[in-house]
N, CA, C and O atoms as CSV, one atom per row, in Angstrom:
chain,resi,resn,atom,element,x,y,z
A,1,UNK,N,N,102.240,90.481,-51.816
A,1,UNK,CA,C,101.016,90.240,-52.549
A,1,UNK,C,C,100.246,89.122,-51.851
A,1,UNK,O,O,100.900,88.088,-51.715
A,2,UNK,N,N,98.993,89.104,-51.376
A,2,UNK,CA,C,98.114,88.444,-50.726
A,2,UNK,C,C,97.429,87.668,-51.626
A,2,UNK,O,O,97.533,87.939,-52.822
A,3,UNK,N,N,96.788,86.805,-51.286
A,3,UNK,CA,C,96.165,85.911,-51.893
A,3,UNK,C,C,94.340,86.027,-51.318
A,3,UNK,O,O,93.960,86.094,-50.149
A,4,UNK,N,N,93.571,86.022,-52.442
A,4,UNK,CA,C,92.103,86.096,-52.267
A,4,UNK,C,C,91.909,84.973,-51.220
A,4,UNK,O,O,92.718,84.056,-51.074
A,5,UNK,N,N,90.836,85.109,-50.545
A,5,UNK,CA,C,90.086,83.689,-50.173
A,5,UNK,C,C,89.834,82.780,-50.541
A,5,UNK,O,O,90.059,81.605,-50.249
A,6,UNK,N,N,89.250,83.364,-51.346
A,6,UNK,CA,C,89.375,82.113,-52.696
A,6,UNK,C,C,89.729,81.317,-53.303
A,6,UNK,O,O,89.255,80.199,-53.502
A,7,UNK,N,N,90.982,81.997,-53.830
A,7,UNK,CA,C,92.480,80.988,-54.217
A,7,UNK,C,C,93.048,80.433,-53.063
A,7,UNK,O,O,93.571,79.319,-53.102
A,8,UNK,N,N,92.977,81.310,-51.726
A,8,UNK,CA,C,93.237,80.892,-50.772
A,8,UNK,C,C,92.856,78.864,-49.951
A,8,UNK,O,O,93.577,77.978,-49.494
A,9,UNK,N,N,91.152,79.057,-50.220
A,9,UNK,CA,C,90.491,78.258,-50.721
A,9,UNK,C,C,91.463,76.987,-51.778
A,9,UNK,O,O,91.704,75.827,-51.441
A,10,UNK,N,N,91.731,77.434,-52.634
A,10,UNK,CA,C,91.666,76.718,-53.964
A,10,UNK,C,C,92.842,75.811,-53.408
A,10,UNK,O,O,92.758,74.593,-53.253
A,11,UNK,N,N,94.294,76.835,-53.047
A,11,UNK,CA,C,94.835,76.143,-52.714
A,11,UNK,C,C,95.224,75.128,-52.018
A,11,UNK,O,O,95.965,74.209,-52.368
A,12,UNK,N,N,94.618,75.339,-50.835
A,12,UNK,CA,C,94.339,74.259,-49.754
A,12,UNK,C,C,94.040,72.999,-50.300
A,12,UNK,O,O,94.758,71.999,-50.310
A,13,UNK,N,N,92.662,73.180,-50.850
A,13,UNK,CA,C,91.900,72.149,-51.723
A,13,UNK,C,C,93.081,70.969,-52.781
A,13,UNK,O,O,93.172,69.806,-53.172
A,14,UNK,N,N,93.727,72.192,-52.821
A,14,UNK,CA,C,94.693,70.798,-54.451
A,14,UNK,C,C,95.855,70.451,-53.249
A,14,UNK,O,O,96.113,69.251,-53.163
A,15,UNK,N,N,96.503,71.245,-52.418
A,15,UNK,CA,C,97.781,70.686,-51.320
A,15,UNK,C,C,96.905,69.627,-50.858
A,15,UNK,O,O,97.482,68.591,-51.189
A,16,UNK,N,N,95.417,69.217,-50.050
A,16,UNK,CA,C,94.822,68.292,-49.844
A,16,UNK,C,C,94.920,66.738,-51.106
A,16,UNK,O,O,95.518,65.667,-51.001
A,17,UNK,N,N,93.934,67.365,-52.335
A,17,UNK,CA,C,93.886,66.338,-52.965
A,17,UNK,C,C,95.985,65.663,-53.212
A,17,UNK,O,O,96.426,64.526,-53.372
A,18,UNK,N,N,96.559,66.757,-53.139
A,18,UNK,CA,C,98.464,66.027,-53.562
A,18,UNK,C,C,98.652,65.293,-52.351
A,18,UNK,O,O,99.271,64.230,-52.305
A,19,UNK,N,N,98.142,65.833,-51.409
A,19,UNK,CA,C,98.755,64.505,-50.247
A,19,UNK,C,C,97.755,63.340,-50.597
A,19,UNK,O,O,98.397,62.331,-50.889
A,20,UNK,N,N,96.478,63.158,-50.661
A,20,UNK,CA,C,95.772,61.811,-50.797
A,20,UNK,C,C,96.122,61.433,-52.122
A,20,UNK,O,O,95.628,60.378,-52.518
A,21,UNK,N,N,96.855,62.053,-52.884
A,21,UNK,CA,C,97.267,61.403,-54.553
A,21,UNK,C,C,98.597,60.673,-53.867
A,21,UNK,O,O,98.538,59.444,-53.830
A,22,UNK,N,N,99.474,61.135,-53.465
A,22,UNK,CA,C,100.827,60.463,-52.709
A,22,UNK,C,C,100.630,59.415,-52.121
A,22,UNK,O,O,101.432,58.496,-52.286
A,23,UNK,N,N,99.377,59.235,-51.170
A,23,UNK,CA,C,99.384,57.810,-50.800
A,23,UNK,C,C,98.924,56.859,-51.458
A,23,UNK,O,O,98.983,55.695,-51.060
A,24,UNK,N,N,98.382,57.229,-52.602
A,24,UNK,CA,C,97.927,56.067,-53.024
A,24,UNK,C,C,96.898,56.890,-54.473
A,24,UNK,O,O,97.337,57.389,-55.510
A,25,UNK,N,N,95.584,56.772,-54.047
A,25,UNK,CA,C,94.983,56.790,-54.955
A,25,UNK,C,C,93.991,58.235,-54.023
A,25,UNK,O,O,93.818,58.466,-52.826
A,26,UNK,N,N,93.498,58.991,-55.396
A,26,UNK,CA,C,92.888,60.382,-54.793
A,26,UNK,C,C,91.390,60.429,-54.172
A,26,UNK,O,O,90.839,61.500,-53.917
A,27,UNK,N,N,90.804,59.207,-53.961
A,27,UNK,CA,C,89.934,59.056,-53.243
A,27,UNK,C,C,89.914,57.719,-52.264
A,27,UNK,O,O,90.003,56.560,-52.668
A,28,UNK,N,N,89.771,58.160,-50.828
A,28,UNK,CA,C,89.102,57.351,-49.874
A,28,UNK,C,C,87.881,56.107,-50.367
A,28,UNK,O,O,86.753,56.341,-50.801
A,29,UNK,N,N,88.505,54.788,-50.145
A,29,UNK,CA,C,87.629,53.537,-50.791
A,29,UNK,C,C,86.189,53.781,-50.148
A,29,UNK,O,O,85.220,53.270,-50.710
A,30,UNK,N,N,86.010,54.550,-48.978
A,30,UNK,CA,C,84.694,54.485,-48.399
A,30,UNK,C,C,84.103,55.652,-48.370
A,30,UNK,O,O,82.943,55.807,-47.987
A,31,UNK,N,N,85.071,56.824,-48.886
A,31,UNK,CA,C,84.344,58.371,-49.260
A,31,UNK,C,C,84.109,59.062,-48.145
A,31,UNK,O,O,83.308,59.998,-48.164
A,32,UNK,N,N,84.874,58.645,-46.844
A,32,UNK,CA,C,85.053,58.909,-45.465
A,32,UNK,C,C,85.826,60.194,-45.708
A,32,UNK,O,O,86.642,60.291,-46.625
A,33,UNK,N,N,85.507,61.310,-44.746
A,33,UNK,CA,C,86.401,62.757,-44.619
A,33,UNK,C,C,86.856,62.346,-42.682
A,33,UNK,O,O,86.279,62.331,-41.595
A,34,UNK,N,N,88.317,62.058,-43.284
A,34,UNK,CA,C,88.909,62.257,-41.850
A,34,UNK,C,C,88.660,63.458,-41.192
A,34,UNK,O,O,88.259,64.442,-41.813
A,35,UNK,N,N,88.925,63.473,-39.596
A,35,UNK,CA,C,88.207,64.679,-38.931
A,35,UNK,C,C,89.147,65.539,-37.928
A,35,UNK,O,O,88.622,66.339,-38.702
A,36,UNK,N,N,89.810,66.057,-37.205
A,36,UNK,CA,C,90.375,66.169,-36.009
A,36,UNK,C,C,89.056,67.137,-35.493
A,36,UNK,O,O,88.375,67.895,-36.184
A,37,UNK,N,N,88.950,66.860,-34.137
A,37,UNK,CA,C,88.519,67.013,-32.705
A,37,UNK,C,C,89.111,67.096,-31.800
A,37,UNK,O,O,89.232,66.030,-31.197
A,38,UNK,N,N,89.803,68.317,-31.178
A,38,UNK,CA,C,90.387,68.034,-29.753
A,38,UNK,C,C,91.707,67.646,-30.002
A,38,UNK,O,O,92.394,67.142,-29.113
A,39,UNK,N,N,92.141,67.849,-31.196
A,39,UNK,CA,C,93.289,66.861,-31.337
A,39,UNK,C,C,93.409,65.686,-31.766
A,39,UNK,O,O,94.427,65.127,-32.173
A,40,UNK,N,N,92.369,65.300,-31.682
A,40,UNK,CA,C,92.331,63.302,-32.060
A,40,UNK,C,C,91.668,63.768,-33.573
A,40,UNK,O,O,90.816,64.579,-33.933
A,41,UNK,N,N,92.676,62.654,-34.322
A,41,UNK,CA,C,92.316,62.561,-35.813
A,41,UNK,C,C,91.424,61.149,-35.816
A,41,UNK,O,O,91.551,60.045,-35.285
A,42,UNK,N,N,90.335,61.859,-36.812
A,42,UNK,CA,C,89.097,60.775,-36.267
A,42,UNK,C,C,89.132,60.078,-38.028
A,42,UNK,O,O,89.506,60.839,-38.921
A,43,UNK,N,N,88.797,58.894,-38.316
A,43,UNK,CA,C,88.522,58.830,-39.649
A,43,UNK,C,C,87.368,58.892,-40.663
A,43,UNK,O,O,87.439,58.631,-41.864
A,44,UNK,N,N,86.346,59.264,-39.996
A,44,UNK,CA,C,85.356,60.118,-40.638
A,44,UNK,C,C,84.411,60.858,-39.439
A,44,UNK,O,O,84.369,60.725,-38.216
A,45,UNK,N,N,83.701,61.678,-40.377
A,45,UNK,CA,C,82.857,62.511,-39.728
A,45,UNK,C,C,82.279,62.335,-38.601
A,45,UNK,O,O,82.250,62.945,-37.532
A,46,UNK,N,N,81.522,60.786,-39.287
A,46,UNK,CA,C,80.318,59.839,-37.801
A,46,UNK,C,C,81.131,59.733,-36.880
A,46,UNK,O,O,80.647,59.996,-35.779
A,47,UNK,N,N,82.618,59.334,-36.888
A,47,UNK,CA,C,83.123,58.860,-35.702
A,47,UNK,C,C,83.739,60.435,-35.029
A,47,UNK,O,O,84.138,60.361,-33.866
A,48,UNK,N,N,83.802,61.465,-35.539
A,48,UNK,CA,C,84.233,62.835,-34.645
A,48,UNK,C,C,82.750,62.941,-34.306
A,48,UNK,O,O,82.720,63.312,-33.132
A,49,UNK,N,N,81.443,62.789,-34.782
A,49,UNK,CA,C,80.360,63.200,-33.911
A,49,UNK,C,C,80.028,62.292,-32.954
A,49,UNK,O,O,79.455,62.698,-31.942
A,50,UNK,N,N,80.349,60.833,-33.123
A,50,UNK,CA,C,80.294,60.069,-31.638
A,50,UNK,C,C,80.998,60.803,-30.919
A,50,UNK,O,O,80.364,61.500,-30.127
A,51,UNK,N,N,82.804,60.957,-30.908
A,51,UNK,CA,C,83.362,61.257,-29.736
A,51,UNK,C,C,82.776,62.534,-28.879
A,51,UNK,O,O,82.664,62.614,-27.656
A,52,UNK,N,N,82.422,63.545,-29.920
A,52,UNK,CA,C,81.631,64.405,-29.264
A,52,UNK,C,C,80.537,64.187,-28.143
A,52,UNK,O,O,80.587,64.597,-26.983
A,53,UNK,N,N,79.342,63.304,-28.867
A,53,UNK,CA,C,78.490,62.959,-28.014
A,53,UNK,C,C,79.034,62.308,-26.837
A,53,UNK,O,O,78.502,62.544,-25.752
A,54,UNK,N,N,80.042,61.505,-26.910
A,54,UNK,CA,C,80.543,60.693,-25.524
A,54,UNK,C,C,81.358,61.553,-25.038
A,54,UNK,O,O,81.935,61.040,-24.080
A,55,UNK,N,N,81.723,62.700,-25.238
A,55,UNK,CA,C,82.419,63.332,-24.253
A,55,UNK,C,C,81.052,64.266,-23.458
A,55,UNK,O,O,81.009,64.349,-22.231
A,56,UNK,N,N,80.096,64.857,-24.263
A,56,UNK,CA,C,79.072,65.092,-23.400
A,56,UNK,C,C,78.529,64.069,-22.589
A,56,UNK,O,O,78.083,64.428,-21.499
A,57,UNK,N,N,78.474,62.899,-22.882
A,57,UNK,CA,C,77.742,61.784,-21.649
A,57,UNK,C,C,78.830,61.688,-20.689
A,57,UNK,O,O,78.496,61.254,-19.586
A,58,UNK,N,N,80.507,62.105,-20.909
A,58,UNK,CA,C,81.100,61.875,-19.791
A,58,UNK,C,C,81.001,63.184,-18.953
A,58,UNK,O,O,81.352,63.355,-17.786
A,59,UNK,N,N,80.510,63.955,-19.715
A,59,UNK,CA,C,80.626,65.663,-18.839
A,59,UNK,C,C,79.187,65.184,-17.686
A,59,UNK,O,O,79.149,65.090,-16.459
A,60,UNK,N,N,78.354,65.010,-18.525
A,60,UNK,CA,C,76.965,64.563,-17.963
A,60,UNK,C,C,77.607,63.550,-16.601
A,60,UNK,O,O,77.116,63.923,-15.535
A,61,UNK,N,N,78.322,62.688,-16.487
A,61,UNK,CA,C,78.076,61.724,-15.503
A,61,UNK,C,C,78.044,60.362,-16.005
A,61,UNK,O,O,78.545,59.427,-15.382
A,62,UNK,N,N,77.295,60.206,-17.440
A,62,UNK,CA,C,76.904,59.033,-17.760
A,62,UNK,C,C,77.608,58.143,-18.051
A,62,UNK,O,O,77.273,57.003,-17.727
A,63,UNK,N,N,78.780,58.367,-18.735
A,63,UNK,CA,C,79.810,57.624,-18.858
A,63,UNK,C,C,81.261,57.816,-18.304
A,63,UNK,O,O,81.413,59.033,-18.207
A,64,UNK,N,N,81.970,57.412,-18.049
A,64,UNK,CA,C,83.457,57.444,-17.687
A,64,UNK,C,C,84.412,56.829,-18.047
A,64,UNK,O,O,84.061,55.727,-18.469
A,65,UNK,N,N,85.762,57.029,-18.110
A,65,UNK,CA,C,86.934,56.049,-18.775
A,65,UNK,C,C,86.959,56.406,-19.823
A,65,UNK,O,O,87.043,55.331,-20.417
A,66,UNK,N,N,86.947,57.369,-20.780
A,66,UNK,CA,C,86.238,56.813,-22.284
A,66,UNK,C,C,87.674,56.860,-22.656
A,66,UNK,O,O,88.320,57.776,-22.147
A,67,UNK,N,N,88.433,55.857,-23.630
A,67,UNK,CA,C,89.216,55.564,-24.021
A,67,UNK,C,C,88.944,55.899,-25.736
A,67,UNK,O,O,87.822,56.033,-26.223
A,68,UNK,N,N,90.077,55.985,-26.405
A,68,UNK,CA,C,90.339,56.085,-27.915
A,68,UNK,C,C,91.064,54.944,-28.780
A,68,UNK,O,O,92.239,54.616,-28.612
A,69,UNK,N,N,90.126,54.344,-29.803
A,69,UNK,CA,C,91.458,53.501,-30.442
A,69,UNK,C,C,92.206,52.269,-29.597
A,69,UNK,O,O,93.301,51.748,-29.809
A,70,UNK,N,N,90.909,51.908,-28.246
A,70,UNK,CA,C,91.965,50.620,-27.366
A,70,UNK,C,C,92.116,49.316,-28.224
A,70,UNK,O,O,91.070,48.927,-28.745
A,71,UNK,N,N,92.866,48.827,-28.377
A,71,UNK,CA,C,93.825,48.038,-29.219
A,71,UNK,C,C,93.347,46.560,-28.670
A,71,UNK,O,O,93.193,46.516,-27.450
A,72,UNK,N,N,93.120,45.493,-29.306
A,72,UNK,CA,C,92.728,43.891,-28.898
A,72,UNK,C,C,93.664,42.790,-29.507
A,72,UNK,O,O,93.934,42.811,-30.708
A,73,UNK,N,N,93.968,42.192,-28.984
A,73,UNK,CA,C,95.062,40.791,-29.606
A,73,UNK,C,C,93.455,40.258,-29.798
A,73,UNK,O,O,92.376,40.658,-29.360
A,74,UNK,N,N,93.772,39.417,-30.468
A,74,UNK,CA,C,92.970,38.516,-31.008
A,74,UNK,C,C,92.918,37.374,-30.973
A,74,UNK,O,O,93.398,36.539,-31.740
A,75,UNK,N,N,92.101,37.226,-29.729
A,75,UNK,CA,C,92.952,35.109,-29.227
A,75,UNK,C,C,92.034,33.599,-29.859
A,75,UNK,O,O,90.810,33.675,-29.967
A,76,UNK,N,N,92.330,33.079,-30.009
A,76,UNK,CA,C,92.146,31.676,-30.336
A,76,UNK,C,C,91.143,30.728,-29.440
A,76,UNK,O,O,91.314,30.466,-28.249
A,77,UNK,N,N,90.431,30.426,-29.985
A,77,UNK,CA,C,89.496,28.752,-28.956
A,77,UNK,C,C,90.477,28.231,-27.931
A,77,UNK,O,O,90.062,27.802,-26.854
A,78,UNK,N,N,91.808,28.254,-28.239
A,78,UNK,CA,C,92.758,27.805,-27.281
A,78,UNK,C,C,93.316,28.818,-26.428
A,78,UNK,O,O,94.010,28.420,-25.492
A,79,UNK,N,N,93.164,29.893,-26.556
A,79,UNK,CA,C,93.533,30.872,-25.883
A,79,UNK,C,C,94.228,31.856,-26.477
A,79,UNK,O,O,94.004,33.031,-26.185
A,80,UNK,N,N,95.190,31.491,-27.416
A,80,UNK,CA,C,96.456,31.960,-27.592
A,80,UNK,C,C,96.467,32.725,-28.983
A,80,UNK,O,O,95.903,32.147,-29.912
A,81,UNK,N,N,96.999,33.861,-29.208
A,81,UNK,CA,C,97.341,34.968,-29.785
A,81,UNK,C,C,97.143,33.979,-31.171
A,81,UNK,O,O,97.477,32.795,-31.206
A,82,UNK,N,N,96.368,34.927,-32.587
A,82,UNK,CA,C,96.030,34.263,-33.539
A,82,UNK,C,C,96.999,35.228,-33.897
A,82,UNK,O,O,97.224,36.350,-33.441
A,83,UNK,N,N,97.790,34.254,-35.245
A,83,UNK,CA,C,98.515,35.158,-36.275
A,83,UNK,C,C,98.705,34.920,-37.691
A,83,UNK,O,O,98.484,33.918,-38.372
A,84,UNK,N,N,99.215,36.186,-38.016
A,84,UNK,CA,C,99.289,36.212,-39.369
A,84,UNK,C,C,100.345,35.088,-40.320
A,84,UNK,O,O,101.097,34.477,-39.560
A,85,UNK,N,N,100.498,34.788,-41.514
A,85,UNK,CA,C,101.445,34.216,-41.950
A,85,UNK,C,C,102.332,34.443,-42.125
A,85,UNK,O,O,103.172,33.719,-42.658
A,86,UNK,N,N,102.486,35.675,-41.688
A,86,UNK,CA,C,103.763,36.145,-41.687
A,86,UNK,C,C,104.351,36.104,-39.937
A,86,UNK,O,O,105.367,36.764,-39.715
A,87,UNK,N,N,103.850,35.510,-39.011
A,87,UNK,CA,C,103.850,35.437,-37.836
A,87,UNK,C,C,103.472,36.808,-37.046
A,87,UNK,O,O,104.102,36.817,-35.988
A,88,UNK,N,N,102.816,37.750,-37.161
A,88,UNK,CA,C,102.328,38.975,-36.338
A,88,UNK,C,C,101.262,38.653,-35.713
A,88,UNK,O,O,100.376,38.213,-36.446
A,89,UNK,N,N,100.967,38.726,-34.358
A,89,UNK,CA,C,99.693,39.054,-33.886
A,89,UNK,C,C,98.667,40.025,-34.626
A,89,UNK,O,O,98.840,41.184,-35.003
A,90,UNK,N,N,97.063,38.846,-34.758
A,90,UNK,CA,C,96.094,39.530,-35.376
A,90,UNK,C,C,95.549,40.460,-34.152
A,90,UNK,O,O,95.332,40.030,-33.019
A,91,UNK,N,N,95.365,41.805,-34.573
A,91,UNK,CA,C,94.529,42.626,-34.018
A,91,UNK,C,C,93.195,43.585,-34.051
A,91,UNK,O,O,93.148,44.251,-35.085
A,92,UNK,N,N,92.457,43.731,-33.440
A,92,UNK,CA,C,91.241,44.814,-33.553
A,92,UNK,C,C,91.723,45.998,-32.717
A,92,UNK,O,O,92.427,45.990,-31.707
A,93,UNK,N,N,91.136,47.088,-33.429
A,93,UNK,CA,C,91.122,48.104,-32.492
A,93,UNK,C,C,89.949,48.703,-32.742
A,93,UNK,O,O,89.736,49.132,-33.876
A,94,UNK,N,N,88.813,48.857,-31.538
A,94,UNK,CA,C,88.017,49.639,-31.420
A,94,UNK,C,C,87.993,51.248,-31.643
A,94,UNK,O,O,88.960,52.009,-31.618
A,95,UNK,N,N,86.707,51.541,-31.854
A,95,UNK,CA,C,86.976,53.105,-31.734
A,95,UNK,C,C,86.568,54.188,-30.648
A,95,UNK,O,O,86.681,55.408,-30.525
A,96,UNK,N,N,86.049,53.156,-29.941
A,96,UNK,CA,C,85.581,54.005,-28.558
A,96,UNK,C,C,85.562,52.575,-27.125
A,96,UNK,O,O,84.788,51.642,-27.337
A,97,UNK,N,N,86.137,52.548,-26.232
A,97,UNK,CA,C,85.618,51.796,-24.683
A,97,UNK,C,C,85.597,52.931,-23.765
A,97,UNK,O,O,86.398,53.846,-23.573
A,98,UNK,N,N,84.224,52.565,-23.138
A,98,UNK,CA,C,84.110,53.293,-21.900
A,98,UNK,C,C,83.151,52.689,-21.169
A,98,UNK,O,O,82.441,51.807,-21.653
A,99,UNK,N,N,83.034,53.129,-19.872
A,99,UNK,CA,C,82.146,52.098,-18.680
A,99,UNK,C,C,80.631,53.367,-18.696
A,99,UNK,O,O,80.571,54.596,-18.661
A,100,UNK,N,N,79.745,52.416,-18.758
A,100,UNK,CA,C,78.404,52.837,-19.155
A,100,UNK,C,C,77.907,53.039,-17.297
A,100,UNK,O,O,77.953,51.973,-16.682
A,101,UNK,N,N,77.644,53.785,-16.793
A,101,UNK,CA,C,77.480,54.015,-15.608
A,101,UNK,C,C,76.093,53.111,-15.257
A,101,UNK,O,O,75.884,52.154,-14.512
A,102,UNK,N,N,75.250,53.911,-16.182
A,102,UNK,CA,C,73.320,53.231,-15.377
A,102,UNK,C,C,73.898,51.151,-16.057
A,102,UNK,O,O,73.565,50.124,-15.466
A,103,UNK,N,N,74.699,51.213,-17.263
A,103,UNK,CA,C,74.421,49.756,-17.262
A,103,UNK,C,C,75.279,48.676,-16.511
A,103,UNK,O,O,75.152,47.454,-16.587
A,104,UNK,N,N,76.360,49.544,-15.622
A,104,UNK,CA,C,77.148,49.173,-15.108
A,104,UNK,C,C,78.198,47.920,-15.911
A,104,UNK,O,O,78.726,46.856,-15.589
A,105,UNK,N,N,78.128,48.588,-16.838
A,105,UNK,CA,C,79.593,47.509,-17.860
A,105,UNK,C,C,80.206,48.613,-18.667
A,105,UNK,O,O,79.834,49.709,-19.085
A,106,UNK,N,N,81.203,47.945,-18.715
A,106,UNK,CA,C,82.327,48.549,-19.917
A,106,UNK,C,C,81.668,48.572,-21.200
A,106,UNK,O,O,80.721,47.791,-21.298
A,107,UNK,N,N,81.894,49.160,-22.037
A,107,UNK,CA,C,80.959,49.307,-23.336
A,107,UNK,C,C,82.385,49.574,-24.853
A,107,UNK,O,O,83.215,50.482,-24.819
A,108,UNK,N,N,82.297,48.714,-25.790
A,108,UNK,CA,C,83.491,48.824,-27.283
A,108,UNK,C,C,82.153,49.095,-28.251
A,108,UNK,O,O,81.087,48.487,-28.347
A,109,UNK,N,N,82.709,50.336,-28.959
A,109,UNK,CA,C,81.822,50.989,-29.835
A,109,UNK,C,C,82.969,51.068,-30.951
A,109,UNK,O,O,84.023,51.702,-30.898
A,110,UNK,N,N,82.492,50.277,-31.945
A,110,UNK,CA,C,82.670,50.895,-33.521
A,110,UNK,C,C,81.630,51.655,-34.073
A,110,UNK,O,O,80.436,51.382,-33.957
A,111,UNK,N,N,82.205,52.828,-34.811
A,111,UNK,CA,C,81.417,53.204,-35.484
A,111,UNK,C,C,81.216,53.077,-36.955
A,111,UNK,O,O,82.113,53.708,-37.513
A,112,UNK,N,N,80.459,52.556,-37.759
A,112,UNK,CA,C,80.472,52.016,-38.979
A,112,UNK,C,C,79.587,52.666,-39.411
A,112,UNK,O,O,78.543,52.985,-38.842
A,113,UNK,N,N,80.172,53.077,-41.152
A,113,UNK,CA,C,79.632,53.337,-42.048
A,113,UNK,C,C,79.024,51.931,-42.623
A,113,UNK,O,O,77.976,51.313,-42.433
A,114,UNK,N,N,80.217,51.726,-43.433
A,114,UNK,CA,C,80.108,50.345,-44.364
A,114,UNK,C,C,80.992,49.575,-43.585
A,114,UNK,O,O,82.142,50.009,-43.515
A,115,UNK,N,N,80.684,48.358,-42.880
A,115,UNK,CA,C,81.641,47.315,-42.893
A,115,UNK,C,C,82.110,46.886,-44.168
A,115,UNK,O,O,81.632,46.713,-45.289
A,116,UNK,N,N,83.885,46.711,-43.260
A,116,UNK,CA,C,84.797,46.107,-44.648
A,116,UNK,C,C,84.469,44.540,-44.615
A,116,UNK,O,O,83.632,44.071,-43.843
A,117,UNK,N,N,85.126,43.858,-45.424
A,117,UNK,CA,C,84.745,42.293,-45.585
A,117,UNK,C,C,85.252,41.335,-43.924
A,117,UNK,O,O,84.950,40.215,-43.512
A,118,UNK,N,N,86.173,42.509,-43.322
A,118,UNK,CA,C,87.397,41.379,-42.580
A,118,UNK,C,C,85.893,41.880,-40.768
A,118,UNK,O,O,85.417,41.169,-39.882
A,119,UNK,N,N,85.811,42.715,-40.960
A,119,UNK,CA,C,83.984,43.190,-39.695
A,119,UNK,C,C,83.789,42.023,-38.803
A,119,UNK,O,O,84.024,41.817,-37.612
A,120,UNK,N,N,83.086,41.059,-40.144
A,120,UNK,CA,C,82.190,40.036,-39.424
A,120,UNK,C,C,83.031,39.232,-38.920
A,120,UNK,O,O,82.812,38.612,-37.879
A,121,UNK,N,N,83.943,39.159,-39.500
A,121,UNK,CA,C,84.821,37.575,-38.401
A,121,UNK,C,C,85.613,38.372,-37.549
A,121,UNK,O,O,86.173,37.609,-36.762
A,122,UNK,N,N,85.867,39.319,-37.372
A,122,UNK,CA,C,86.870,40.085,-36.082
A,122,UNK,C,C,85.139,40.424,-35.114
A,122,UNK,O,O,85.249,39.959,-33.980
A,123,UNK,N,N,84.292,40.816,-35.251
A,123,UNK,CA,C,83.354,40.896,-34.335
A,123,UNK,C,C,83.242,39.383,-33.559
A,123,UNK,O,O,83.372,39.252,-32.342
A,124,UNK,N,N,82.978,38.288,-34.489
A,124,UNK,CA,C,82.517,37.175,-33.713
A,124,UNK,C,C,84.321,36.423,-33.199
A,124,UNK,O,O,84.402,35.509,-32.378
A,125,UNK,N,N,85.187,36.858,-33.673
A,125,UNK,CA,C,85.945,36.617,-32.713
A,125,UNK,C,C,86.599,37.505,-31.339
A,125,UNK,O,O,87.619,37.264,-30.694
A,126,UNK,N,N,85.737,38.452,-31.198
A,126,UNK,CA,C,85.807,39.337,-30.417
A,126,UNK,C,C,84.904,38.720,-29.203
A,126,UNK,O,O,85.325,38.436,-28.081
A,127,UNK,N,N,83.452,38.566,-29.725
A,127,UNK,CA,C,82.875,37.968,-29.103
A,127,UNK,C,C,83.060,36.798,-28.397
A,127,UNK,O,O,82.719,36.673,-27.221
A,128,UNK,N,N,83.523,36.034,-28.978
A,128,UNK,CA,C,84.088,34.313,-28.127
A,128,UNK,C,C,85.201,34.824,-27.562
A,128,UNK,O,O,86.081,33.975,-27.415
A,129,UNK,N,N,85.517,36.071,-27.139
A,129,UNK,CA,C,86.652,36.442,-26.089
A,129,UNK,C,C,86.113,37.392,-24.980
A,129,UNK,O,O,86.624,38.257,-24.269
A,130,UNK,N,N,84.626,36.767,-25.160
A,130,UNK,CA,C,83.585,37.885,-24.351
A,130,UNK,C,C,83.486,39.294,-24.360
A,130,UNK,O,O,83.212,40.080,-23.453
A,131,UNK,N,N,83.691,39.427,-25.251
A,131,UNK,CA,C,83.854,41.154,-25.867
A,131,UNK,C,C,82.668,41.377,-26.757
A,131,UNK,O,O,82.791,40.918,-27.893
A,132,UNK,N,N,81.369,42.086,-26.430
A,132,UNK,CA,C,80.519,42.431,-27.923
A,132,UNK,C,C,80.762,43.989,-27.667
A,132,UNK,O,O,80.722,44.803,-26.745
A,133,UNK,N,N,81.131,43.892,-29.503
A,133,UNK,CA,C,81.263,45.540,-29.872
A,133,UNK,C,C,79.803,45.887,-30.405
A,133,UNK,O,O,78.908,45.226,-30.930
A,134,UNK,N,N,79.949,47.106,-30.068
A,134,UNK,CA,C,78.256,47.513,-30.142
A,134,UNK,C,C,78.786,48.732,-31.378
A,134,UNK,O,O,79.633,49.621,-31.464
A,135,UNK,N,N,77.436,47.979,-32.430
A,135,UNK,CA,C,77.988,49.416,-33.513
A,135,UNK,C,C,77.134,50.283,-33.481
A,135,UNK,O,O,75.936,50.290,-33.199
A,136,UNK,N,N,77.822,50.994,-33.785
A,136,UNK,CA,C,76.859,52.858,-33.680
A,136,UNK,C,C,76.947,53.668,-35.494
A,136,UNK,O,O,76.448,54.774,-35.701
């Protein structure tokens, strides 16, 4: 016995909402629809249509390297690895680096909906490590 499209449909829909009820609570705090592309699970929409577009600017020529998710320690006025109280290295991870060909630099792209509260001080300490993330 087959199942309509429909229900077919339906079901999907509630196996979806039971896994986001399991982790926690049945809606996303930012109303973000995670994405896969290519394989890469993106965490919302905007950021599967950047990677898209930057994989056309790398087909194009325009860009190269493009990296996913590159990962940042987070260093200190003194240099040295900032941490948590629980002693872990603080980290950022971007959602896109790649080297911008015509501007001849490396380029860190977040893509933001809503910045969360913790944004502004991981940007400007990104920055005093000579890093500006450029949001998209």
């Amino acid at each position: 016995m087959g199942l309509s499209e429909r229900a077919l449909e339906a079901l999907q829909q509630n196996l979806a909402k039971a896994k986001n009820m399991a982790k926690g609570s049945g809606r996303r705090k930012y109303h973000n629809v995670p994405t896969v592309v290519d394989g890469h699970r993106f965490d919302s929409k905007r950021e599967a249509t950047r990677y898209r577009e930057l994989c056309l600017l790398q087909q194009a020529g325009q860009i190269h390297d493009l990296e996913l998710q590159p990962k940042y320690i987070l260093l200190g006025a003194n240099g040295e690895p900032l941490v948590s109280d629980k002693g872990r290295k603080l980290t950022y991870t971007a959602d896109f680096r790649y080297y911008d060909v015509e501007l001849q630099t490396q380029v860190v792209e977040d893509v933001k909906g809503r910045p969360n509260d913790r944004w502004p001080l991981k940007k400007a300490i990104m920055r005093s490590m000579g890093v500006d993330v450029r949001e998209v």
